[in-house]
Steps between C-alpha positions, in 0.01 A plus 500: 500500500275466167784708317222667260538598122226589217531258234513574151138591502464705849392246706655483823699174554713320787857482405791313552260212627612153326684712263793185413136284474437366154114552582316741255562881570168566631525222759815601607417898555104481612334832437462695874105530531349743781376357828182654467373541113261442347679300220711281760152410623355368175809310449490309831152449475543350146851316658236388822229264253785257467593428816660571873650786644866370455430360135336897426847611675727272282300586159499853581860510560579336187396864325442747804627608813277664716563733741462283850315209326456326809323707741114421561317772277474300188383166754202690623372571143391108530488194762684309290797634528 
């Protein structure tokens, strides 16, 4: 379960994930992005110049959680992927 809160500016967050982590508060509660948006897709296109599908995964976990992040959509958007 993500365990969802708004933080202290609205965004939607995952809780309780790391939470005993010393890792900064943004890693530890990723904000929850939509599957399909418009804004999740400019991110992992932007996260996709830098590298592989499981790097874009790891660096977009580090600050996001997307709603089923692994499922194909995003890989047909390019053959690299």
């Amino acid at each position: 379960m993500l365990h969802p809160f708004l933080d202290d500016e609205k965004i939607p967050r995952v809780g309780k994930r790391l939470r005993n982590s010393s890792l900064p508060e943004k890693t530890k509660h990723p904000i929850i992005l939509p599957k399909s948006h418009y804004v999740t897709e400019l991110i992992v296109r932007h996260k996709h110049l830098h590298g592989g599908s499981e790097l874009i995964l790891s660096a977009l976990r580090m600050q996001y959680w997307i709603i089923s992040a692994r499922t194909k959509s995003h890989e047909k958007m390019c053959p690299l992927f």
